[in-house]
N, C-alpha and C positions, 0 to 999 in steps of 0.2 A: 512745363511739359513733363508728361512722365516718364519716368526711366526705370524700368521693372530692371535693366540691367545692375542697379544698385541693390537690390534683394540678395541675398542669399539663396544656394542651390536648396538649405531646409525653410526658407521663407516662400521660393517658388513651390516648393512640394505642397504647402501646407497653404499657399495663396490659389494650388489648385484644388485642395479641400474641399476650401468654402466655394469655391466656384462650381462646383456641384452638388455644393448642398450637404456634407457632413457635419455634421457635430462637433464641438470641440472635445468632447469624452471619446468619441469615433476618433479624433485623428490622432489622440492619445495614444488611443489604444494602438492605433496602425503604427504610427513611430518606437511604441516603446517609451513611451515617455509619459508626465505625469501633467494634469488640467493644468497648471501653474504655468509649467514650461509652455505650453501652447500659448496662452493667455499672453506669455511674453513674448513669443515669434509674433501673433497677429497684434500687441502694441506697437510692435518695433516694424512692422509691415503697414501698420495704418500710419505712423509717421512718414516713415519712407513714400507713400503714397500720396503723404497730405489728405486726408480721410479724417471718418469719425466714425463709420459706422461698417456691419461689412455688408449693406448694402453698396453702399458708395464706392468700397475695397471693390464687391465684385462688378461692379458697372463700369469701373474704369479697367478692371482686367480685362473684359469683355473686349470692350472699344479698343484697345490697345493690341490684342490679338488678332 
């Protein structure tokens, strides 16, 4: 089962991102932060998820909402 409550409050901000469709260079930019660090929130968001892709990240956000 999923449990988005294991996320972190900068994993939800950035798992709402993708869920509308920004960029990873976009959410960079929005956070203040650098492609790298992103790239490591939504690895550590698609484990927590059980995921591979962020199709799948956003389809389960979706359904869970």
């Amino acid at each position: 089962m999923l449990r988005l409550e294991s996320l972190t409050k900068r994993e939800h901000e950035i798992l709402d991102k993708l869920v509308t469709g920004v960029t990873y260079k976009a959410i960079a930019t929005d956070f203040n932060i650098s492609v790298h660090t992103v790239n490591n929130h939504i690895r550590k968001i698609y484990e927590k998820m059980q995921v591979c892709s962020r199709a799948e990240a956003v389809a389960k956000a979706m359904g869970v909402r």
